[in-house]
N, C-alpha and C positions, 0 to 999 in steps of 0.2 A: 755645645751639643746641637743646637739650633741649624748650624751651618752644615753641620754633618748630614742634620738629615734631610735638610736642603739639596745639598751637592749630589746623596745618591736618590734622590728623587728623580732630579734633572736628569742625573747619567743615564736612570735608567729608563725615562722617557726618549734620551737620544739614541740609545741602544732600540728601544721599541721601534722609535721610527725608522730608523735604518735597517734593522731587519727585516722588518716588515714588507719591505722591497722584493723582497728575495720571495722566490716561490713556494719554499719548503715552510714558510710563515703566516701563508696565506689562512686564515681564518679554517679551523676543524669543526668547530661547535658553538652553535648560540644557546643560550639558557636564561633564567632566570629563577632568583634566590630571595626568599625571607627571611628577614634574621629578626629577631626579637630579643631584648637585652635589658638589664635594670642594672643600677648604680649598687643595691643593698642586698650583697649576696654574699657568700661564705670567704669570701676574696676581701672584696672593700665591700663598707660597710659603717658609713657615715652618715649619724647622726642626724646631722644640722640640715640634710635635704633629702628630696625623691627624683628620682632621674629614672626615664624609663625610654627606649626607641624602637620604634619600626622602623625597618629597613626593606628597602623593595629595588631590586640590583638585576639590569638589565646585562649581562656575559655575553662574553667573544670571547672565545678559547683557543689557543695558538700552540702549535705544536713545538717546544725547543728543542727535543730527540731527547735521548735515551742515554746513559753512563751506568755501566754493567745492570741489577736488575732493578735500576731506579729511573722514571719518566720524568721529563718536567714539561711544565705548563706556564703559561703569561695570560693571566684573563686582564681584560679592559675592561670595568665596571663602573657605567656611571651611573647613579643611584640617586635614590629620592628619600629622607630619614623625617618620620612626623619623631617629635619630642615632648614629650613630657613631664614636667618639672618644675616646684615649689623648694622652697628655701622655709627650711624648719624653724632653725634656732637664726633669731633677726640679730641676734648679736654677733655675727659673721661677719654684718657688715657694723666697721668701728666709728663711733662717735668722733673719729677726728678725719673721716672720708668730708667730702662737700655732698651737702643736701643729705645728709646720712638717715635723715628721717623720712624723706623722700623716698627715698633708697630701701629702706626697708620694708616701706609699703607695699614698693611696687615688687618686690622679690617674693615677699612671701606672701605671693598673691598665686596660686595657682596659674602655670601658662602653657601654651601649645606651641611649641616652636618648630624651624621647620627647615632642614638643612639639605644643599645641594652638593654633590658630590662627583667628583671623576678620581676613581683608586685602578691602581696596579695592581695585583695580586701574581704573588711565584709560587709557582706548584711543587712540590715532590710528592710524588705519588708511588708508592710499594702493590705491586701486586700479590693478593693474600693466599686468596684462592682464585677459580675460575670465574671471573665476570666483577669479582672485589677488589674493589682498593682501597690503600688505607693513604688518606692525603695530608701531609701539611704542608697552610699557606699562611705566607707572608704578606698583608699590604700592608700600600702607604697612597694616601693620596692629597688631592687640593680639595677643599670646599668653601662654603659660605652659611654662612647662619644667619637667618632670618630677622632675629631678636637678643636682646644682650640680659646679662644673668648675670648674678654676684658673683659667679664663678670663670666668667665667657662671656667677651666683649662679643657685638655685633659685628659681623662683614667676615673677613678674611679668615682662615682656621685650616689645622691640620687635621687628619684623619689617620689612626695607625693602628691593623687589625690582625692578630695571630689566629689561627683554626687549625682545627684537629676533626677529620671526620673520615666518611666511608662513602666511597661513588659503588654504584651496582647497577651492572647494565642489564637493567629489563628486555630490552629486544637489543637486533642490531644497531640501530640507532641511536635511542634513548637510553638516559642514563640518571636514576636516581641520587641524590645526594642528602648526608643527612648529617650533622656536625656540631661543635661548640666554639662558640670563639670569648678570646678578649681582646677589647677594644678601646682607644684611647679617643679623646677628643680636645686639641688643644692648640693656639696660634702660637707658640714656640717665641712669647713677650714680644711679636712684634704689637701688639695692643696690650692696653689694660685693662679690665684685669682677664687674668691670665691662670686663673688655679685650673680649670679644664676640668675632664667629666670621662671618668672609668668604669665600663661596663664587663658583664660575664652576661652571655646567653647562648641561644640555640638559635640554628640556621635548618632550612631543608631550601632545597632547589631542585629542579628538572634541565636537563639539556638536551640535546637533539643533533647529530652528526647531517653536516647537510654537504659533504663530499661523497 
């Protein structure tokens, strides 16, 4: 599964860069989005920790064209995520790990963690009425994590985010956004450990047409 989503990661970075060439690709929209998200919601809903993120996501919006009354979009988001996260039940981490006592100290110790990010996001977007859309997106991207957790090793990690929301163009230009997503976070075993961290929350952002 790993390599899967390795490969259309890649593709679809070489696709980004190769189109991007062309002029019809040329950058439509810059923006920027908060999303706010927790691990213990009506979805998952695990016990043994607390997981919570801010997400602060700087957009480029690209125009792919249009297929009968459906638009698509490629945003480039590279993003900044503060974390939040204790480890509840110490018995998570097993008596036959090395330093296991060590180990449980330092987990269910309250921490701030603090991940780096560059995601892709694909748009489809429905037009509802005049000025509304109704959007779903796709990412997937590369990051880093600052600190390592019973759940998620330090350094390398994946990013993989579904949304469902509403753009509504305030003026000509500007364009409000306001939405839900779910969101994964995990390095796909190339470290250990490797259980990773599933979120549900809410997003709003603003963009700006600067053609």
């Amino acid at each position: 599964m790993k390599y899967v989503l390795i490969v259309l990661f890649f593709s679809s970075f070489l696709s980004f860069a190769q189109v991007s060439q062309k002029k019809i690709f040329n950058i439509q929209r810059i923006g920027f989005l908060h999303n706010n998200a927790v691990s213990n919601n009506f979805i998952f809903n695990d016990k043994d920790f607390t997981y919570a993120t801010n997400t602060f996501k700087m957009q480029a919006f690209y125009n792919l064209g249009t297929w009968k009354s459906l638009g698509f979009e490629l945003i480039a988001q590279p993003q900044y995520q503060v974390l939040k996260h204790q480890l509840i039940n110490e018995q998570f981490v097993l008596p036959s790990e090395v330093n296991y006592q060590e180990k449980r100290k330092e987990f269910t110790s309250p921490k701030t963690m603090h991940l780096y990010a560059f995601e892709l996001g694909f748009v489809i977007k429905k037009a509802l009425v005049k000025k509304l859309d109704f959007l779903v997106t796709i990412g997937l991207g590369l990051a880093a994590i600052d600190t390592r957790s019973e759940r998620l090793a330090k350094g390398f990690t994946f990013i993989e985010n579904g949304s469902l929301g509403f753009s509504y163009k305030i003026t000509n230009k500007t364009l409000l956004y306001i939405g839900s997503n779910i969101g994964h976070v995990s390095n796909l075993d190339f470290q250990m450990t490797n259980a990773g961290f599933s979120v549900i929350g809410f997003e709003a952002g603003i963009s700006s047409v600067i053609k």
